[in-house]
C-alpha positions as CSV (number, residue, x, y, z in Angstrom):
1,X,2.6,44.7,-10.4
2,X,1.8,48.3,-9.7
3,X,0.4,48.7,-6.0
4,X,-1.5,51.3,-7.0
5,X,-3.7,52.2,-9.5
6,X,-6.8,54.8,-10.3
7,X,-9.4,52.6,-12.6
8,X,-11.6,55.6,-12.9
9,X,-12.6,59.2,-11.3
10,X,-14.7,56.7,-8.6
11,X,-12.6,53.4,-8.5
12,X,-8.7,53.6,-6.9
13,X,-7.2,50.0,-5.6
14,X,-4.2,49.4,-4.0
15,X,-2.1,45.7,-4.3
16,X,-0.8,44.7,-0.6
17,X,2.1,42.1,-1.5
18,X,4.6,41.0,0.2
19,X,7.1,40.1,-1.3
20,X,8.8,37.5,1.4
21,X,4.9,35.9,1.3
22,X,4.1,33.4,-0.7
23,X,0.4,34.6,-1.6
24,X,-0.3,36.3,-4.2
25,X,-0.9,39.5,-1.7
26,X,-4.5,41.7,-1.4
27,X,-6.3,43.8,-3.6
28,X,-7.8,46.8,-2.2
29,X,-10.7,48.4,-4.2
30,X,-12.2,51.7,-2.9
31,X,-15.3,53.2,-4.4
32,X,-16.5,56.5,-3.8
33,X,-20.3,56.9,-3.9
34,X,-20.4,54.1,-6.5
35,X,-23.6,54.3,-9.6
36,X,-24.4,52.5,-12.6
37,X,-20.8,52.6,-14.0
38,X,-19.0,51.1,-11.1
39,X,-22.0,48.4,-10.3
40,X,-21.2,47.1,-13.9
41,X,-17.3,47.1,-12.7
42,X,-18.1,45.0,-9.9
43,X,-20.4,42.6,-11.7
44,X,-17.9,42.4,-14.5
45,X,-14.9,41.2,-12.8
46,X,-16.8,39.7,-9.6
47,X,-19.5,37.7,-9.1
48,X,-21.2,39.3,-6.6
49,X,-24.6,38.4,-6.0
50,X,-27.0,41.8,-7.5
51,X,-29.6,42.3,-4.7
52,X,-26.0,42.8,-3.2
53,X,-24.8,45.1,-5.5
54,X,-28.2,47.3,-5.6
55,X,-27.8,47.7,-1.9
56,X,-24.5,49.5,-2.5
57,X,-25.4,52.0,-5.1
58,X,-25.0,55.3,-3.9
59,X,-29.0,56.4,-3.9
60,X,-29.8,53.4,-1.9
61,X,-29.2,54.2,2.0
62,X,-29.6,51.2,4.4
63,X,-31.1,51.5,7.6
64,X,-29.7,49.3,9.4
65,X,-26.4,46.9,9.4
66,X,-26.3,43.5,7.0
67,X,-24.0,40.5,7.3
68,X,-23.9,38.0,4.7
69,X,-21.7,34.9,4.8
70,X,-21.8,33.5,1.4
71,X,-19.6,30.8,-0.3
72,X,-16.8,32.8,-1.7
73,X,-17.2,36.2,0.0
74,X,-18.6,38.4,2.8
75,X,-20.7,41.1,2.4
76,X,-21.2,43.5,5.1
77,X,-22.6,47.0,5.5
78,X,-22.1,49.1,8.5
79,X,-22.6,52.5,9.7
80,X,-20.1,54.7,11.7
81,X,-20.8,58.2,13.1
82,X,-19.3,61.5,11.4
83,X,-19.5,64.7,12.3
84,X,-21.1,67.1,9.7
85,X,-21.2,71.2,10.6
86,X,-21.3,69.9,14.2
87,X,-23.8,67.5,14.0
88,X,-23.3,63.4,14.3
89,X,-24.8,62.2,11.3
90,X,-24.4,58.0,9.9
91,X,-21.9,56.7,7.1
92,X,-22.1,53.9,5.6
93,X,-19.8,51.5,4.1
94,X,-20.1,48.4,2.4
95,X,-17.5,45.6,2.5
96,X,-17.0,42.7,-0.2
97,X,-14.4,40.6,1.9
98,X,-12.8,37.6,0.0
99,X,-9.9,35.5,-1.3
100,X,-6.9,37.9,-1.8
101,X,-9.5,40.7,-2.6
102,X,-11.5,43.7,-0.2
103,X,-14.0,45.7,-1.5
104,X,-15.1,48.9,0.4
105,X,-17.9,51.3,-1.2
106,X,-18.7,54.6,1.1
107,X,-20.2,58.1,0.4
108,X,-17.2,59.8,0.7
109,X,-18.4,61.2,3.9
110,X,-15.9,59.0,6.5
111,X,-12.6,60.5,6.5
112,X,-10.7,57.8,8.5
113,X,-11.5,55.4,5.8
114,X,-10.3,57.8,3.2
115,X,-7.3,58.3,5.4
116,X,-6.3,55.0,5.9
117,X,-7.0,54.1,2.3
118,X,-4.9,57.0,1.4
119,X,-1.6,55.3,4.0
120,X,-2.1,51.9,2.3
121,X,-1.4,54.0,-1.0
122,X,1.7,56.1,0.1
123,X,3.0,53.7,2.3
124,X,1.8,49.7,1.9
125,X,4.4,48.1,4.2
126,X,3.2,50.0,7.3
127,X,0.2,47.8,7.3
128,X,-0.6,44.9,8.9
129,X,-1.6,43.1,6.6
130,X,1.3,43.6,4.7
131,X,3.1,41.5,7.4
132,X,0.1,39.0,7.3
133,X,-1.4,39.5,4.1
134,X,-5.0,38.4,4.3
135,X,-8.5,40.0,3.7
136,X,-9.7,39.1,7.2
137,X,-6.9,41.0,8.8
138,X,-7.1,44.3,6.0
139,X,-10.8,44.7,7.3
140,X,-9.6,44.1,10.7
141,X,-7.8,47.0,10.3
142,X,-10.3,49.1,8.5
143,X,-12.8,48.8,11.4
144,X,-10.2,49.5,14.0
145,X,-9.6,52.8,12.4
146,X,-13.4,53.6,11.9
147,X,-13.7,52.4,15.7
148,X,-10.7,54.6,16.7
149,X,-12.4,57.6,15.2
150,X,-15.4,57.2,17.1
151,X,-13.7,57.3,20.4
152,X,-12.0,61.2,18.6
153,X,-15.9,62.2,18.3
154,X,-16.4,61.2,21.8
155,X,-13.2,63.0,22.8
156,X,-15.1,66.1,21.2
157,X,-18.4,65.4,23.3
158,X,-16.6,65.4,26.2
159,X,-14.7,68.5,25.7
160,X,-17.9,70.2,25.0
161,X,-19.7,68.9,27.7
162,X,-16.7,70.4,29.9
163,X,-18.0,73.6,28.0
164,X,-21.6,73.0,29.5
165,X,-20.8,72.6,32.8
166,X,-18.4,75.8,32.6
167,X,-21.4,77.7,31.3
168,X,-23.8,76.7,33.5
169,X,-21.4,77.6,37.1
170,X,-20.8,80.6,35.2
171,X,-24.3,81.6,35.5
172,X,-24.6,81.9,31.2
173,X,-27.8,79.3,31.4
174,X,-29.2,80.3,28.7
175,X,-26.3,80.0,26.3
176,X,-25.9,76.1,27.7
177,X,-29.5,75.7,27.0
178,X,-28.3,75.0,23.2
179,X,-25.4,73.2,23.6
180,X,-27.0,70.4,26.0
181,X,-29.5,70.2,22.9
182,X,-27.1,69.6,20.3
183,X,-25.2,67.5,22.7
184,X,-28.1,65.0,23.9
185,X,-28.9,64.7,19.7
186,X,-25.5,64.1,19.2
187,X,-25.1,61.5,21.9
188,X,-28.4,60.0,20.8
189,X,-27.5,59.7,17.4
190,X,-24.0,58.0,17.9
191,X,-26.2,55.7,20.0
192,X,-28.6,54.8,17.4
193,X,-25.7,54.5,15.1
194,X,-23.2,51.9,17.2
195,X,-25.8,49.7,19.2
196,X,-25.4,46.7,16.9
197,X,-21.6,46.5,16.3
198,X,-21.0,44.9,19.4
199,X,-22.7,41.9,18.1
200,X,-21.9,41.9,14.7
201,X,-18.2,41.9,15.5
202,X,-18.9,38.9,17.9
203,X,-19.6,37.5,14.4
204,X,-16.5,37.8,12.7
205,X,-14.4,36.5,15.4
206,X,-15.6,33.3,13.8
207,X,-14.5,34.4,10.6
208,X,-11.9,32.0,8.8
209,X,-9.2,32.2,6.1
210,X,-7.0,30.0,4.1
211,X,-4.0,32.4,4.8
212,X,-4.2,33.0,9.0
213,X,-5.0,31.0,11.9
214,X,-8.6,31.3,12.9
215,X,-7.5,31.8,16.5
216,X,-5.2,35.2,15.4
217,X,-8.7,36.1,13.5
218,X,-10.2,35.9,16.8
219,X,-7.7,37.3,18.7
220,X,-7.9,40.6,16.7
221,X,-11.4,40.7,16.3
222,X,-11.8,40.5,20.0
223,X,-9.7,43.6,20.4
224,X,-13.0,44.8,18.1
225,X,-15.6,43.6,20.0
226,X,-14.0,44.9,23.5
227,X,-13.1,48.4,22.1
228,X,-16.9,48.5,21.0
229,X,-18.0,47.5,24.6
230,X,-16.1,50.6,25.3
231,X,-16.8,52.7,23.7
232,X,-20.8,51.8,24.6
233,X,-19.4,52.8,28.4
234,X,-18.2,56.1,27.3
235,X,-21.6,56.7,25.7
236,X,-24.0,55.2,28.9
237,X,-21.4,57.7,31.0
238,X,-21.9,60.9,28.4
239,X,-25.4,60.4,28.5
240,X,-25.3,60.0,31.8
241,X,-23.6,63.4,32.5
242,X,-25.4,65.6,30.1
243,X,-29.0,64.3,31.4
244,X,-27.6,65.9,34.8
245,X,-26.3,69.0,33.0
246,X,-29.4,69.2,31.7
247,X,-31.0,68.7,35.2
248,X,-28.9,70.8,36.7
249,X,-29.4,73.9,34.0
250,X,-33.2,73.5,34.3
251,X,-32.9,74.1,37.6
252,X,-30.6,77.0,37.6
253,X,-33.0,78.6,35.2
254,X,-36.3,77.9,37.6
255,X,-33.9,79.7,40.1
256,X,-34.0,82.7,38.4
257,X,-37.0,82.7,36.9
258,X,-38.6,82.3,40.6
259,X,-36.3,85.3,41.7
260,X,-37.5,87.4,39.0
261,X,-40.9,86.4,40.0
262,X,-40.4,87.2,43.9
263,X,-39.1,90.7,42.7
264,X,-41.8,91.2,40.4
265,X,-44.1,90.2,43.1
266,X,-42.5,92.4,46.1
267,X,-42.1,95.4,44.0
268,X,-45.9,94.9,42.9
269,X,-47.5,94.3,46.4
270,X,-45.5,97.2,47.4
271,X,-47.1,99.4,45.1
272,X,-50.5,97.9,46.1
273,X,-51.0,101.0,48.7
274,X,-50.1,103.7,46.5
275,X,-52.6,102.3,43.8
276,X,-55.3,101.5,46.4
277,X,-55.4,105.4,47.7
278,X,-54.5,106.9,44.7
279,X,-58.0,104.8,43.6
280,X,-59.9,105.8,46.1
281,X,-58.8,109.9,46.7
282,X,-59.3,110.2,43.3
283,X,-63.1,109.5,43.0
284,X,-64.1,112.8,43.5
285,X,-67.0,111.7,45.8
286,X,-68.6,114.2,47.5
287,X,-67.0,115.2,51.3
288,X,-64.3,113.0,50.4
289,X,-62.1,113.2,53.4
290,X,-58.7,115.1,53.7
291,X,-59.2,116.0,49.9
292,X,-60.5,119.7,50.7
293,X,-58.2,120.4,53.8
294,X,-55.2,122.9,53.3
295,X,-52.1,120.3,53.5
296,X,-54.7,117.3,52.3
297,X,-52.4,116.6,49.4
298,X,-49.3,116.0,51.9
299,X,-51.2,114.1,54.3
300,X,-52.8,111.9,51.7
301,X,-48.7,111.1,50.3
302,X,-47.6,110.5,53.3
303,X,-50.6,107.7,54.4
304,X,-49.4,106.5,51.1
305,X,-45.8,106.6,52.6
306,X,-46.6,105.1,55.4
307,X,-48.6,102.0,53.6
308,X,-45.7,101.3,51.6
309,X,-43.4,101.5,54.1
310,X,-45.6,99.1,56.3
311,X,-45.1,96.0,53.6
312,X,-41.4,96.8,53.2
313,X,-41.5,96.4,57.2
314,X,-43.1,93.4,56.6
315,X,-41.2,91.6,54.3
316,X,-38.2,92.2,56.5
317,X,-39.9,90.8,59.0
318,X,-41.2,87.8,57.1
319,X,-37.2,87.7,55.7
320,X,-38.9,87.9,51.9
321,X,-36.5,90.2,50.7
């Protein structure tokens, strides 16, 4: 049997068999962004239920994460965070999870998925579930890597964050301003995107098989659900940190902005003499004082002089400036 085969420009599959097993080994089916072609593939040589199937067609996008424990298979759809021109956006992938046979359907948009698909392709016996060759321990393996790539996003988050803090103690406030935003979305958005996984891997720890022990199926999956609880951590402690960054930037920029005000003020009240005489002298009111003398013009500059000087005194004294 061929351990690999492409059944159209959509469907691959790989065989996982062991030879040294006695089961008849794993078929994995992957379909990219599947439509009316491979839904008819799936209902031809499965029998899936269709409210099922609709739900994986490529124009439907689910909002939120399903588990289904039917008779003969498990249907599941779950989202994982990916990064798209810097921004964390939801992919989705369905599982059909049965007897020798795993169905995944994604958008093409989660590269860890693609990449492990493409490992199980080149190289089969590197898998675990080549060693124990069971459905419940393929998907185990597919949601570690998804998981795994999470914590590589948040790797990113925190080096950018790093970036933040750089920029903000390098007095560049304003160019932080944008990155906190992007950040805080990001953050946010992996957020929306993980808060149910914890439980819905609590759920498959109770998964069974006719191939494995039900307590190694719950042994792995725990790894799962504790690498989830994790990774929940590292997102309370991001959010955390940018919300102080974010603090902390605000402030910086009130800073300035109130020294810019201080100066603006100083320099204006300053000035405040020079306008006030320059005002009044310039009237032209009748016996105006000093106006018609012969050095009126110096002695009217230098009570401006004086004036001026008198605030600037001030300020010193007042330790304003």
């Amino acid at each position: 049997m061929k351990s690999y085969k492409k059944v159209s420009e959509k469907i691959d599959y790989i065989n996982i068999d062991n030879p040294r097993n006695k089961s008849k080994g794993i078929r994995w089916v992957n379909i990219i962004n599947a439509g009316k072609t491979e839904i008819n593939y799936l209902r031809k040589n499965y029998n899936f239920d269709l409210s099922h199937l609709r739900l994986t067609a490529a124009s439907f996008v689910s909002q939120r994460p399903i588990v289904f424990k039917g008779p003969s298979y498990l249907f599941l759809i779950l989202h994982f965070p990916t990064l798209e021109n810097d921004k964390i956006v939801a992919g989705e992938v369905d599982f059909f999870v049965g007897h020798e046979f795993l169905i995944t359907i994604s958008n093409n948009n989660l590269p860890a998925l693609n990449h492990f698909f493409k490992l199980g392709k080149k190289d089969p016996n590197s898998l675990l579930s080549f060693t124990i060759e069971s459905s419940a321990i393929l998907l185990y393996e597919i949601l570690e890597r998804l998981i795994s790539d999470c914590f590589n996003l948040l790797d990113n988050n925190s080096l950018e964050i790093k970036k933040v803090e750089d920029l903000i103690f390098s007095n560049k406030q304003d160019q932080a301003v944008q990155k906190i935003l992007l950040l805080r979305r990001n953050i946010i958005n992996i957020r929306k995107i993980m808060q149910n996984h914890k439980n819905i891997l609590k759920e498959l720890t109770k998964m069974k098989s006719s191939l494995v022990d039900p307590v190694a199926i719950k042994k792995y999956y725990e790894i799962l659900v504790a690498d989830s609880k994790r990774l929940w951590e590292n997102l309370d402690n991001q959010k955390e940190m940018i919300e102080v960054l974010n603090s902390t930037n605000e402030s910086m920029l009130n800073g300035q902005m109130n020294v810019i005000m201080k100066t603006l003020t100083v320099f204006s009240v300053i000035v405040f003499p020079l306008s006030l005489l320059a005002g009044i002298f310039g009237m032209n009111a009748i016996n105006m004082p000093l106006v018609d003398s012969t050095n009126g013009f110096w002695l009217i500059l230098g009570i401006m002089f004086i004036g001026s000087l008198s605030m600037v005194l001030y300020f010193k004294y007042k330790k304003w400036i």
